[in-house]
C-alpha positions as CSV (number, residue, x, y, z in Angstrom):
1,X,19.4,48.5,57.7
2,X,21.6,49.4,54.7
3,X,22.9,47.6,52.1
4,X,26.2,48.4,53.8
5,X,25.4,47.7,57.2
6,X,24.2,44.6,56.2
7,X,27.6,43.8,54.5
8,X,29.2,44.3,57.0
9,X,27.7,42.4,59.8
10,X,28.5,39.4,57.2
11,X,32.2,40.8,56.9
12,X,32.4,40.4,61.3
13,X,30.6,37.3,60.9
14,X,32.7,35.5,58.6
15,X,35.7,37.4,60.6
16,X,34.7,35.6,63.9
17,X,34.3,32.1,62.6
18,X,37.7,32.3,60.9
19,X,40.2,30.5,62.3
20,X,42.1,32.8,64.6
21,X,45.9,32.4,63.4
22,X,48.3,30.7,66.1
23,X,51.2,32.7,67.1
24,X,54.3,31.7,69.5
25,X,53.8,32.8,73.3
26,X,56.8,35.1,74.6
27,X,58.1,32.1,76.7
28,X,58.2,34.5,79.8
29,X,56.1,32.2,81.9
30,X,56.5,29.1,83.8
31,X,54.9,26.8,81.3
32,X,52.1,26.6,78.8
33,X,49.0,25.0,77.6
34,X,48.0,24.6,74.3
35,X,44.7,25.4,74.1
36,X,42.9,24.3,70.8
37,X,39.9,26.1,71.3
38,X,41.7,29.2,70.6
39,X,44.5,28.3,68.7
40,X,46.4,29.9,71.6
41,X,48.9,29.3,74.2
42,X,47.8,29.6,78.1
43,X,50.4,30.8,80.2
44,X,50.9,28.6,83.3
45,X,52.6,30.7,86.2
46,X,53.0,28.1,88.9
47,X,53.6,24.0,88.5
48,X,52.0,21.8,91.3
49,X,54.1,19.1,91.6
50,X,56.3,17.6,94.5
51,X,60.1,18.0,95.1
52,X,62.1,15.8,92.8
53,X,63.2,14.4,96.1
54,X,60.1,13.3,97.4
55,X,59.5,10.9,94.4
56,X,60.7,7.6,96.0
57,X,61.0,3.9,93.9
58,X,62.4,5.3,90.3
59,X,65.5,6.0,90.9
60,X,66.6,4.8,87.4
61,X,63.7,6.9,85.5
62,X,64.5,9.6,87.4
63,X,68.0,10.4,86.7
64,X,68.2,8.8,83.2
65,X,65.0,11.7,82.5
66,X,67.2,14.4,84.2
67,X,69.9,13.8,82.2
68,X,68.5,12.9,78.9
69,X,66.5,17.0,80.1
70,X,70.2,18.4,80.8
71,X,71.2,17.3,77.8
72,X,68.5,19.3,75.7
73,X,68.6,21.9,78.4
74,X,72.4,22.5,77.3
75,X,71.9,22.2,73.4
76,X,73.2,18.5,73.2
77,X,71.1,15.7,71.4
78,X,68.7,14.3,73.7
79,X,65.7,11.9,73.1
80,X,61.8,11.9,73.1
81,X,60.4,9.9,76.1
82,X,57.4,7.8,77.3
83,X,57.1,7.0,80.6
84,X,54.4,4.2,81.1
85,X,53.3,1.7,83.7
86,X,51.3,1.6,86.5
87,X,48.6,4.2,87.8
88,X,49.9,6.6,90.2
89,X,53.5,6.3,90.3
90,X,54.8,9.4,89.4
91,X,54.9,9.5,86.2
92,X,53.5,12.8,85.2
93,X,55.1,14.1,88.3
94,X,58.5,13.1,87.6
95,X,58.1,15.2,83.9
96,X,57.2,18.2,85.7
97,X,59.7,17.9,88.6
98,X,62.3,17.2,86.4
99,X,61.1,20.5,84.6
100,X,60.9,22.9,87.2
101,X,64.9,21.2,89.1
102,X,66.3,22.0,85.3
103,X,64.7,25.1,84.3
104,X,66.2,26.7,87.9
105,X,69.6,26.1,86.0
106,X,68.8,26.5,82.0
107,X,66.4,28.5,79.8
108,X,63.6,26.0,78.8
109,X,59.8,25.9,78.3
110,X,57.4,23.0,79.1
111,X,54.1,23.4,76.9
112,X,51.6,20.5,77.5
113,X,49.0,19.9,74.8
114,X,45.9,17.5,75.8
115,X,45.5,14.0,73.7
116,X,42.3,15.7,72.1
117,X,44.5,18.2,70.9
118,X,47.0,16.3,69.3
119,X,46.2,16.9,65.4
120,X,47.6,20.6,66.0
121,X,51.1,18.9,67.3
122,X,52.0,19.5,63.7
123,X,51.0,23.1,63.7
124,X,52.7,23.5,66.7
125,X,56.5,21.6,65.4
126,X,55.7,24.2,62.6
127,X,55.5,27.6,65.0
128,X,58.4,26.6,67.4
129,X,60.9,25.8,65.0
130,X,61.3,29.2,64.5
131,X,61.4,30.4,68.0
132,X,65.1,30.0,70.0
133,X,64.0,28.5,72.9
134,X,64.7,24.8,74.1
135,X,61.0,23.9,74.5
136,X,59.2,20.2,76.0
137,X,55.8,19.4,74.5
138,X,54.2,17.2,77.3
139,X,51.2,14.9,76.8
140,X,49.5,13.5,79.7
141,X,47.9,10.0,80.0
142,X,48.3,9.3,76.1
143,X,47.0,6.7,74.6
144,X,44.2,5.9,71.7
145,X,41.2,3.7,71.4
146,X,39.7,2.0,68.2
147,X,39.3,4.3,65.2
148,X,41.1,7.4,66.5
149,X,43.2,8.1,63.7
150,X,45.2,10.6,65.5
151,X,48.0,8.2,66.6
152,X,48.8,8.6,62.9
153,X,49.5,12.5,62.9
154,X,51.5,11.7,66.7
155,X,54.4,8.9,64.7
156,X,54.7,12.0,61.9
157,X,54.8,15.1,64.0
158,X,57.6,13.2,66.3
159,X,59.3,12.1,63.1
160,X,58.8,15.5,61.5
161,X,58.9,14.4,58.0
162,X,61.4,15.4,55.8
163,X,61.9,18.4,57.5
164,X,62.9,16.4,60.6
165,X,61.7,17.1,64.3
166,X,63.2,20.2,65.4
167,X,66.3,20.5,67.0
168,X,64.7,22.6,69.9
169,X,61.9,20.3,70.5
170,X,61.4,17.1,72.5
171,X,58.1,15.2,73.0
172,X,57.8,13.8,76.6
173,X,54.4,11.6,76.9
174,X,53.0,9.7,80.0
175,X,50.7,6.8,79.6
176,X,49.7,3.2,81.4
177,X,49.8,1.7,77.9
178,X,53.6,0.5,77.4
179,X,52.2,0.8,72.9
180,X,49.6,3.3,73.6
181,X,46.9,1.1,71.8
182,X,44.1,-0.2,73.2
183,X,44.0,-4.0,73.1
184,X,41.4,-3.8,70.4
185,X,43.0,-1.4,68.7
186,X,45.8,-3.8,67.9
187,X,43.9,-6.6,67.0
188,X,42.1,-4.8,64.6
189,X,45.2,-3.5,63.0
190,X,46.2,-7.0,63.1
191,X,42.8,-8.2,60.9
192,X,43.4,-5.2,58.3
193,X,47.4,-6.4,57.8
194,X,48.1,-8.9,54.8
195,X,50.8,-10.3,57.1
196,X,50.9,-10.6,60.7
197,X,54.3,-9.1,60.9
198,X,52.9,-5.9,59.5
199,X,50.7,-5.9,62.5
200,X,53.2,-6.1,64.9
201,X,55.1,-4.0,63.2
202,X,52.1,-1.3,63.3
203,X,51.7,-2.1,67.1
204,X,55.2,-1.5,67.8
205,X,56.0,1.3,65.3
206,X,54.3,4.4,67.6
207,X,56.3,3.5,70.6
208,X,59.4,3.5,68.8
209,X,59.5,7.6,68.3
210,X,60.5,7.6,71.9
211,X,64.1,7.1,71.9
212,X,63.4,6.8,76.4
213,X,61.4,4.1,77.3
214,X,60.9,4.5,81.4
215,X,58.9,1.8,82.8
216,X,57.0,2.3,86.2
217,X,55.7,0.0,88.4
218,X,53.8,-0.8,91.7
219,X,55.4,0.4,95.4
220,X,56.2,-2.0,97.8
221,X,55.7,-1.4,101.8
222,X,59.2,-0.1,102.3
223,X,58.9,2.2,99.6
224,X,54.9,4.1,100.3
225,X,55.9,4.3,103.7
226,X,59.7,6.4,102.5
227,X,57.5,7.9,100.2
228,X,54.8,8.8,103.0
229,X,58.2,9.9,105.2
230,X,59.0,12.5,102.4
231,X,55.9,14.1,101.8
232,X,55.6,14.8,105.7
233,X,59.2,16.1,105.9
234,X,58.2,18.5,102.8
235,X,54.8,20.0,104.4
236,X,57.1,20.2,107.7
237,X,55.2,17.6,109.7
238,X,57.5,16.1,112.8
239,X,55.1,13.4,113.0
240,X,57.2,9.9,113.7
241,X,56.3,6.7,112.4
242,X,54.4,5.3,115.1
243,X,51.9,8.1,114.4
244,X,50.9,7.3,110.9
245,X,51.8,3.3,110.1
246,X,49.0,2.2,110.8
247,X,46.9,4.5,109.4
248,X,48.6,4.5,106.5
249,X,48.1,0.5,105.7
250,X,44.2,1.1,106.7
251,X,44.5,3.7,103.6
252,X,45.8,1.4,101.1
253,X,43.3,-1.4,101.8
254,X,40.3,1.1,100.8
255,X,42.2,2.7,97.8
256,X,43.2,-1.3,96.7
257,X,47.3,-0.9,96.5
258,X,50.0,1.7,97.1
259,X,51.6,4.2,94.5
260,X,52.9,7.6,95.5
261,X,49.6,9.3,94.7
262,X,48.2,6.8,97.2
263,X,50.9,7.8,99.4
264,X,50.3,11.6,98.6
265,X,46.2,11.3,99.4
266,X,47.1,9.7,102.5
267,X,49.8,12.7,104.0
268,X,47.2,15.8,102.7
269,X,44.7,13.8,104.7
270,X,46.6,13.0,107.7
271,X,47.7,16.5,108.4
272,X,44.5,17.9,107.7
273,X,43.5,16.4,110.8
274,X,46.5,16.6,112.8
């Protein structure tokens, strides 16, 4: 092999370990992820979520999302939002429902980025402020253990410096952690403060970059069996009640409670075998 050759096997070498340089998508798909891996974002062409109408028990987070999402939507002032509380009530489902019911009326992009992939939230303020479109960055199931340092590059990228977040950019963020932090977490940002208020403050202070905070909490009867009701009305079932109570309550006791992903397991079952 050449001295040239050999030079230029180096030259492709070095070329594909580079970094590959992250450019905006052209926003003509559904959604997006943010895939770190290759500094790139996937087009998503098809949400899987249910009908905004079949999410039954949070009324109140419901439409104060879809109008704090209108708001944005239309070019007014609108607020970054965590919706926490307990497993399997909608939470996630609600962000994308409320996505796909205002996007059907206003331009408006939904990119999710993974909590791994959170140190290139920055990167990613940095590439949209530029673009024209009205875009929500989504993170599912946030939250941080001990020594993740990440949290730290999260409170600045939603702050956005002294550049400010921009205008055409909103952070919306599920979690079941109403701080994000793991209970050890805080107590050891507790032991490292010189006064306990600084702690708190510390514990608090992440939380706070949501202007929305949209709590969620455990179904009772009434509503997993509405919620049950809906799901069959929206796969087309005409089964009545007296068809599925019982089997329903059988389902909670071996998944320990009711949520509406509870209620959702139970009606892809049921009409699987009926």
């Amino acid at each position: 092999m050449s001295k040239k050759q050999t030079l230029k096997r180096i030259a492709d070498a070095v070329e594909r370990l580079s970094p590959k340089e992250a450019v905006l998508p052209d926003f003509t798909a559904m959604a997006y992820i943010w895939r770190s891996d290759i500094r790139a974002f996937e087009a998503v062409e098809n949400i899987q979520t249910p009908p905004i109408d079949c999410l039954v028990g949070i009324d109140r987070s419901r439409d104060t999302l879809l109008a704090n999402t209108y708001q944005f939507a239309q070019g007014k002032a609108a607020n970054n939002a965590l919706l926490w509380g307990a497993r399997g009530m909608g939470k996630s489902s609600l962000i994308k429902s409320v996505y796909v019911d205002v996007r059907s009326k206003h331009p408006i992009t939904l990119i999710e980025i993974s909590r791994e992939d959170l140190a290139d939230l920055g990167l990613i303020m940095r590439l949209l402020r530029s673009a024209d479109e009205r875009v929500i960055i989504f993170c599912d199931d946030l939250s941080f253990e001990y020594d993740e340092g990440v949290y730290k590059s999260l409170k600045a990228a939603l702050d956005g410096g002294i550049a400010g977040r921009p205008e055409n950019v909103i952070f919306y963020a599920s979690s079941n952690r109403r701080h994000l932090m793991a209970r050890d977490m805080i107590d050891n940002e507790r032991q490292a403060a010189i006064h306990d208020g600084e702690a708190a403050e510390e514990k608090i202070s992440l939380s706070d970059r949501f202007g929305l905070w949209l709590g969620f909490y455990g179904a009772d009867q009434d509503d997993y069996f509405e919620m049950i009701r809906r799901y069959l009305a929206h796969f087309g079932s005409s089964a009545k009640d007296d068809d599925w109570i019982a089997e329903a309550i059988e389902w909670t006791m071996t998944r320990g409670g009711r949520s509406g992903r509870v209620a959702w397991q139970f009606v892809i079952d049921f009409i699987a075998r009926n």
